[in-house]
N, C-alpha and C positions, 0 to 999 in steps of 0.2 A: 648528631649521630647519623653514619650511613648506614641507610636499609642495608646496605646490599654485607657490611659488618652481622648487622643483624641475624643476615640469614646464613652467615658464617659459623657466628658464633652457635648455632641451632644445630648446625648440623655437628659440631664437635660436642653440646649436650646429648643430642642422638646414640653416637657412635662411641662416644665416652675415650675416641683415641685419635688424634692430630692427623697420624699420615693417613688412614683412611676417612677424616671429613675432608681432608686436602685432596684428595682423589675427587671425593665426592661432589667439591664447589668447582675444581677443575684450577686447581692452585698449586705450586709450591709450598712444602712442608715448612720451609723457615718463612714463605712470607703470610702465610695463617698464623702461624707461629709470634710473626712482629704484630698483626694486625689482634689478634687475641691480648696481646700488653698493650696496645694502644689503647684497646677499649678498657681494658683495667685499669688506665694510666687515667682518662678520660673520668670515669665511673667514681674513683678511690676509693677501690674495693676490688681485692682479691675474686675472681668468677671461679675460677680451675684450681685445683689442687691435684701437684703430681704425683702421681707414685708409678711402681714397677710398671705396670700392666697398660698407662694411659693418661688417662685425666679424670676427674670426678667434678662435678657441683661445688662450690661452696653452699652456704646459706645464700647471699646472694647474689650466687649465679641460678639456683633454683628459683630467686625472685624473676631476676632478669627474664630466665626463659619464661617463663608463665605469660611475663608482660608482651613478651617479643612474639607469643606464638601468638597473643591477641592483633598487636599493630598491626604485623604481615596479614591475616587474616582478611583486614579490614580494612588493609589497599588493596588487597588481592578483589578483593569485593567491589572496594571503587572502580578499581581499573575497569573490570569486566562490564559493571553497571553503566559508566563513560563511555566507553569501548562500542559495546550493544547498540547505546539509544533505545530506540524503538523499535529494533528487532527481537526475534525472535528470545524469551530468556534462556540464557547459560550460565554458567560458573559451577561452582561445588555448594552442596546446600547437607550440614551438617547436622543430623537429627539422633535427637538419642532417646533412647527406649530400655523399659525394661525385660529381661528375657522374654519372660511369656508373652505378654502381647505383642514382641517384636517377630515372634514368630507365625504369626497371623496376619500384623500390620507390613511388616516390612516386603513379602515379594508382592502382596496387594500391590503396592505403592511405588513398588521398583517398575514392577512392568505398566503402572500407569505414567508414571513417570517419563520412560520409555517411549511410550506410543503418544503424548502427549506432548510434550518437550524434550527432544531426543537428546539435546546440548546442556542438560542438566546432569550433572554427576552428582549422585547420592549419596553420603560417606556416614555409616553407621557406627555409632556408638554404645555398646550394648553395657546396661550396670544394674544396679537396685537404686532405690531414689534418694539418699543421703547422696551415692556418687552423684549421681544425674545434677542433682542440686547444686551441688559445688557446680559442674562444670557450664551452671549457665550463669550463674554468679560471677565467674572466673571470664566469660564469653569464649569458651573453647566449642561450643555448642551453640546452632544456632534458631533450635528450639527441640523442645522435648516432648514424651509423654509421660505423668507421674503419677502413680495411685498417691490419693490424699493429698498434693498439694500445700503446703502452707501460705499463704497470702506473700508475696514477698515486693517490695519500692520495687516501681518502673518494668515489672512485668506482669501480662495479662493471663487468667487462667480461663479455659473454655471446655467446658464438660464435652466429654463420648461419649461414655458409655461407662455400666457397670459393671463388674464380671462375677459370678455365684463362684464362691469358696468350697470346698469341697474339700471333704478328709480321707489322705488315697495313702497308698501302704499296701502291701505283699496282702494275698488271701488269706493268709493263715493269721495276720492282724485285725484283720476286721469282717471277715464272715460271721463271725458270733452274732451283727447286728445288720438282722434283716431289712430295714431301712433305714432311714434317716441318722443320725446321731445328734443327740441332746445335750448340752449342756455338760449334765451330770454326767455322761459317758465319756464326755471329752476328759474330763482331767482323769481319768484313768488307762489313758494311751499316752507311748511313749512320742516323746513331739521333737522333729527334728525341724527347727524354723532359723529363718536368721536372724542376726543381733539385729541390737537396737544399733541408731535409730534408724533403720530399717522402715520404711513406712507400711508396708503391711504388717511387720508384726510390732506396729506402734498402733494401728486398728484393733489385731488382736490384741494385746493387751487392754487395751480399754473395756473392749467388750466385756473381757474374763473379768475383769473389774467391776463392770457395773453388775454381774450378777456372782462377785464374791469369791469368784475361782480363786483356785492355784495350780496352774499348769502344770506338767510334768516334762519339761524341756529337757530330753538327754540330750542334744546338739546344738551347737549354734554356727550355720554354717551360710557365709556370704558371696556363695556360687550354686544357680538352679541348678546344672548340670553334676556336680557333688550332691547336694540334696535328692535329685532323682536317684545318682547311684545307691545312696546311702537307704534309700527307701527301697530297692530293689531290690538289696540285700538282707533287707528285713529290721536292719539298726533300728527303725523307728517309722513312725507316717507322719506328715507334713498337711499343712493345712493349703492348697493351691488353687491358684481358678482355671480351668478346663483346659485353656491352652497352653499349660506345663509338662501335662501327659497324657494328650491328647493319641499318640500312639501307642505307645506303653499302655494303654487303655485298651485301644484297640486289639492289640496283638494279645490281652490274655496278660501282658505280666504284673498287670497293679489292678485293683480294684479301687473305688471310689466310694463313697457315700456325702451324700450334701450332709450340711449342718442345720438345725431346727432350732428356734427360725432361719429360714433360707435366711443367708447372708450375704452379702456384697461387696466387693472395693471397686471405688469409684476412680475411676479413668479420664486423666484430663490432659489437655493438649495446654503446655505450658511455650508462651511466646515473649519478648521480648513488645514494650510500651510501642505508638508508632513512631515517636520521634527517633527512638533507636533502631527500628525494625529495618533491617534491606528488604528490599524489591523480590528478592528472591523467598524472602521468610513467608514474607505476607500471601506468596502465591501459595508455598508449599501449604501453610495453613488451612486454605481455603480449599487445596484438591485432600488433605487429610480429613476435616472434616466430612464431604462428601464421599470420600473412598467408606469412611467406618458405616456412615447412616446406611450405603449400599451392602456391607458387608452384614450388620444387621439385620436388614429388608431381606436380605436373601438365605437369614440364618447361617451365612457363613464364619461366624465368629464364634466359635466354640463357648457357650456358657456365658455369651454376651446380651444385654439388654440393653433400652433406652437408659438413660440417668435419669430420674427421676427431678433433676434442677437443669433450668439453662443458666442459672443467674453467675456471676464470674466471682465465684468466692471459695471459701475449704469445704471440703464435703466433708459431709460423716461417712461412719461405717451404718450401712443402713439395712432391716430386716422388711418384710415382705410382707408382717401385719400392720406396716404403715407409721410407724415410730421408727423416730433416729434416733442414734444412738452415737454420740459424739465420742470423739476417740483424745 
């Protein structure tokens, strides 16, 4: 099969329409056209399905690209790695994160990145950790950061740090309580969190679990940016860690109150084993690691602490009088 098919057939997945990935590869409309049947002829299996408007996926053109955006990927990776030797590193180094800490971790890391290895391009990923999961599984990503973690073959997990959970909402939702909130006053607010399996609120549940709860979940909503609205406008309060609404904080429109016992979700830098690991992963690794302990040391990570394990395993959801609390 020709790469260069490959990267044909990707861009008419992209664009969903012939004459504009025929622009796009720098080709003839009929000869994308024969070279898309060849590869179906090749494959025996339908890719495209036409209609008015263009073209669509089959099921196994949906396969196809998933596979296709990995191989390219992964010459692109060699070329650059061959290419280089022993200069200076470059290529694209793809990292995915979750909202909140991306919004802390990521211009850290851009402008070290920057002033460090100029010829590295950064390409963000931004999800909850069910996606993030898939997409290292998948190798669309070429490492991550995940609260909670599941152990998973042929990849390494390396703790951060851990972030204090906090229950933030309109003032006129939780002024009533002069500090902290328990337990027993959580399940009497309204909770706008996201589904399962969602890994922070696969934490919280457990938690609510081992002391017998039942939430009151008016929402389930799998976008931070929807959840801050939806909390701004009073629908409900959410359970988040500092660097969610860290401005909205600031500015007066949300109020906060920690949870009792202080609570936590642990923060881990998720990589790839080294047999599979590029040159490029292994470094970014090592300046992430370095970048967080700095941002810590310096208090710059909103609501951020040590983790409390180095060990490379699942963390718990963990409280602050010294018991964990498995999730």
């Amino acid at each position: 099969m020709d790469v260069r098919v490959l990267r044909y057939f990707l861009a008419v997945a992209e664009l969903g329409n012939l004459s504009r990935a025929a622009r796009q590869v720098r080709i003839s409309q009929p000869a994308l056209s024969r070279q898309m049947l060849r590869l179906e002829q090749e494959l025996g299996r339908p890719l495209l399905r036409r209609h008015g408007h263009g073209v669509a996926l089959t099921d196994a053109g949906h396969r196809l690209s998933e596979r296709a955006q990995v191989i390219l990927r992964q010459i692109q990776k060699a070329v650059e790695e061959v290419r280089d030797g022993g200069k200076e590193p470059s290529g694209t180094l793809t990292l995915a994160v979750p909202p909140a800490a991306g919004t802390v971790l990521v211009p850290a890391l851009a402008r070290r990145l920057s002033e460090r290895f100029p010829r590295i391009t950064l390409r963000i990923a931004a999800g909850y950790s069910s996606y993030i999961s898939d997409w290292l599984v998948r190798g669309l990503v070429d490492l991550a950061c995940l609260h909670d973690p599941l152990p998973q073959r042929s990849f390494e997990i390396i703790p951060l740090l851990k972030e204090e959970v906090f229950v933030v909402g309109r003032r006129e939702l939780l002024e009533t309580f002069d500090g902290p909130i328990g337990a027993a006053d959580l399940v009497r607010l309204p909770l706008v969190l996201p589904s399962r399996p969602n890994a922070s609120r696969r934490l919280l549940d457990g938690w609510a679990a081992l002391r017998g709860l039942s939430l009151d979940v008016r929402l389930e909503v799998d976008d931070t940016s929807i959840i801050r609205a939806l909390i701004k406008n009073g629908s409900g309060v959410s359970l988040l860690s500092r660097g969610s609404f860290q401005s909205e904080l600031l500015h007066g429109e949300l109020l906060a109150r920690p949870l009792r016992p202080r609570t936590h979700w642990p923060l881990a830098l998720v990589v790839p084993m080294s047999e599979s690991r590029s040159a490029l992963a292994e470094l970014a690794a090592g300046e992430i690691r370095a970048l967080v302990q700095a941002l810590l040391a310096s208090d710059a990570w909103p609501g951020g602490s040590v983790s409390a394990s180095r060990k490379k395993a699942r963390y718990p959801l963990r409280c602050d009088h010294g018991q964990s609390e498995s999730a």
